[in-house]
N, C-alpha and C positions, 0 to 999 in steps of 0.2 A: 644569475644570482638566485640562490632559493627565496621563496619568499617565507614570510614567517604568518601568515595567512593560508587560511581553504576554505574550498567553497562546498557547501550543499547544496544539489540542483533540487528540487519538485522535478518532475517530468512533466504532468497535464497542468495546462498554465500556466507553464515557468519556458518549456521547449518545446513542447508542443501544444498545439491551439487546438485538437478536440481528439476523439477516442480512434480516430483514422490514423494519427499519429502525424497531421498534416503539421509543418514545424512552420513556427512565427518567422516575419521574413530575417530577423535576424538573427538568427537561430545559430546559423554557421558562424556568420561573423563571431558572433558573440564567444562560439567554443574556439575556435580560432585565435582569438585575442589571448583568452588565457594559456594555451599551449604555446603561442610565440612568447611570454613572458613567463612562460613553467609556474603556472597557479595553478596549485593539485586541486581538483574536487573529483566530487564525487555524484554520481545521479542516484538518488535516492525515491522510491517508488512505490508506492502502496497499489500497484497496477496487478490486479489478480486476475486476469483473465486470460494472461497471452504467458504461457512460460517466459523462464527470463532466457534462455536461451533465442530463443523466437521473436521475445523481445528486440533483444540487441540485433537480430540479424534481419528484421524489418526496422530497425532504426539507422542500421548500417545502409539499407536501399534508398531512405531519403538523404543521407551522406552523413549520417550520426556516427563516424565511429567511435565505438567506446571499446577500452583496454577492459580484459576480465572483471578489475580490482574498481573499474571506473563507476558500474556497476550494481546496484543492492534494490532488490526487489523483496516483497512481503511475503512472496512465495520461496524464495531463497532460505528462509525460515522454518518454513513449514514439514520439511520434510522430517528434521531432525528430530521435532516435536513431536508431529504424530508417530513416528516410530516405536512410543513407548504404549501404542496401544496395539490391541491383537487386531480389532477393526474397527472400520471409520465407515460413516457415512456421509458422503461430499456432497454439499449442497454447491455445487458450481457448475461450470461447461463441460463438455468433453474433453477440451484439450485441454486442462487442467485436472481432469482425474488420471488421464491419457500421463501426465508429466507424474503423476503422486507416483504411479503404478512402478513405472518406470525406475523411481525411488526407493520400492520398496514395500510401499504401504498397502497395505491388506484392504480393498475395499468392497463395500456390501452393498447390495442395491437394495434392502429391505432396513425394518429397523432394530434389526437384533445385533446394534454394535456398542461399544464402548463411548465410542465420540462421533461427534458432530459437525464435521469442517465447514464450514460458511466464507463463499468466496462470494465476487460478484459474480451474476448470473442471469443474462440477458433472453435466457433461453426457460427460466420457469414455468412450471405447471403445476397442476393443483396437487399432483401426484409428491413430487416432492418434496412440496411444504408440508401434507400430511405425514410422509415419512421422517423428516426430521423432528418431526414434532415429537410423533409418536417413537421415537428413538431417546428422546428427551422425557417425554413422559412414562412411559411405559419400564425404560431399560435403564433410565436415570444415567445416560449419557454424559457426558463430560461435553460442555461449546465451547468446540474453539473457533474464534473469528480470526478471520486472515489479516482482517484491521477492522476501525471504531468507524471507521468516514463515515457520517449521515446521511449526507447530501453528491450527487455525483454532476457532470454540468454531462450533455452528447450530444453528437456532433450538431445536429442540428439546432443547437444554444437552449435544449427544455433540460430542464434539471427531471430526476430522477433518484429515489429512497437506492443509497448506498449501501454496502455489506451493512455497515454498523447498523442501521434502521433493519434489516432482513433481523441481525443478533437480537435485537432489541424486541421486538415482537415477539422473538419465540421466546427470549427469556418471560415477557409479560404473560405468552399465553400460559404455559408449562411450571409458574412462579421458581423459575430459576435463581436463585439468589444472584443478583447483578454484578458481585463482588468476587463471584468464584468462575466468569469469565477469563480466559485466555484470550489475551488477543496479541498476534504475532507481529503485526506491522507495525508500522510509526502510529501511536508515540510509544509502545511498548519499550523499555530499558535496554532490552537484548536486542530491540533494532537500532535503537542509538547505539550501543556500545560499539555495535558492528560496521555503523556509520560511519564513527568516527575511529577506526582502526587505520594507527598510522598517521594520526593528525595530531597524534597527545604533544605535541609540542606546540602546537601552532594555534593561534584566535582561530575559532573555526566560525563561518557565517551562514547562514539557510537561509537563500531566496524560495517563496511558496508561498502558493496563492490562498493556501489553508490554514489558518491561525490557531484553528481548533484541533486538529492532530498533528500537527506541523510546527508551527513557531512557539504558540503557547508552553505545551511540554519540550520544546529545544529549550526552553531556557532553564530547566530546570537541570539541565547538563552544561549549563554553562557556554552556551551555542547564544549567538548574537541573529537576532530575527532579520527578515527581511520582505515586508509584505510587496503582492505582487496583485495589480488588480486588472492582470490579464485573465483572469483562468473563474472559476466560479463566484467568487466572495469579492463585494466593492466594499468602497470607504465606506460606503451607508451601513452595511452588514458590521464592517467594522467598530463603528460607533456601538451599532445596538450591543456588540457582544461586551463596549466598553474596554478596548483593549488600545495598548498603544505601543508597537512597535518602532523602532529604528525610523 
């Protein structure tokens, strides 16, 4: 019997316990339960580091299969958007400029471009933060963020300044008006919309361990929250942000 519910997964803290993609011990079961009772969801992700192809096929090795549709990453976004510029300059990894390329997108290793993609980037140097800077200041670039996250949690339990702190910076340095950011991931509207494609019938619910780019703006699409206090953010964060989900 169909159910007249679905689910939105988080990935980090919701299925997976750190950036290794090591999955909680009930990780299986858990996806298991809903496919023997046919509950659509869907895995929804603001993971900018790993194509989403790459993704699913190292989530497929710790036994995550996911159907295409199953799904939606922040980078899944990206390509169609930067498309409408002649060139970008990517503040990310290799394998995510490696994936842009591949797309389509025109990219510049200096700062004589149009726009400014800001992904997470474990791998920075000084050399690159001066370039997007001066790609923003100099060329009056367009930033686009891959997502807003602040805060990131890795594997070994220290947190760490996410995309959205990298965005935020340059907008401070460069007096980027705050307000004429793009930002492609969750909670931006065209990743809900895209979320939730195929669910417009149904209560839809978001388990995530993030209330700040995640449940908070779910509800403003009419998505029912669901805090998780596996993954970066506890009750206490909870309190301070003063918020009160499900």
């Amino acid at each position: 019997m169909e159910k007249n519910f679905a689910l939105l997964l988080d990935l980090d803290g919701v299925l997976v316990r750190n950036k290794k993609l090591d999955l909680f011990e009930d990780t299986l079961d858990f996806l298991y339960f809903l496919r023997e009772r046919k509950v659509p969801f869907r895995v929804v992700s603001n993971n900018s580091r790993i194509p989403p192809e790459e993704l699913r096929k190292r989530l497929a090795q710790k036994g995550v299969e996911l159907k295409e549709n199953e799904l939606l990453t922040a980078l899944m976004v990206a390509p169609e958007y930067l498309k409408r510029f002649k060139s970008v300059y990517a503040f990310c990894e290799e394998e995510v400029k490696d994936y842009l390329k591949k797309e389509g997108i025109n990219l510049r290793e200096d700062h004589n471009v149009e726009a400014v993609f800001v992904a997470q980037n474990h791998k920075v140097d000084f050399k690159q933060v001066k370039t997007a800077t001066s790609a923003l200041k100099i060329n009056n670039a367009k930033l686009v963020a891959v997502n807003l996250n602040k805060l990131a949690k890795d594997s070994d339990n220290l947190y760490y300044p996410a995309t959205g702190s990298w965005v935020k910076m340059f907008a401070y340095a460069t007096d980027y008006p705050e307000g004429e950011i793009v930002s492609l991931g969750k909670p931006s509207e065209e990743f809900f919309k895209l979320a939730l494609k195929g669910f417009e019938d149904k209560e839809v619910y978001f388990a995530s361990d993030d209330f700040y780019t995640d449940l908070i703006p779910a509800e403003r699409f009419g998505i029912k929250p669901l805090f998780l206090t596996t993954g970066k953010y506890t009750l206490e964060d909870l309190q301070k942000a003063n918020y009160k989900p499900l």
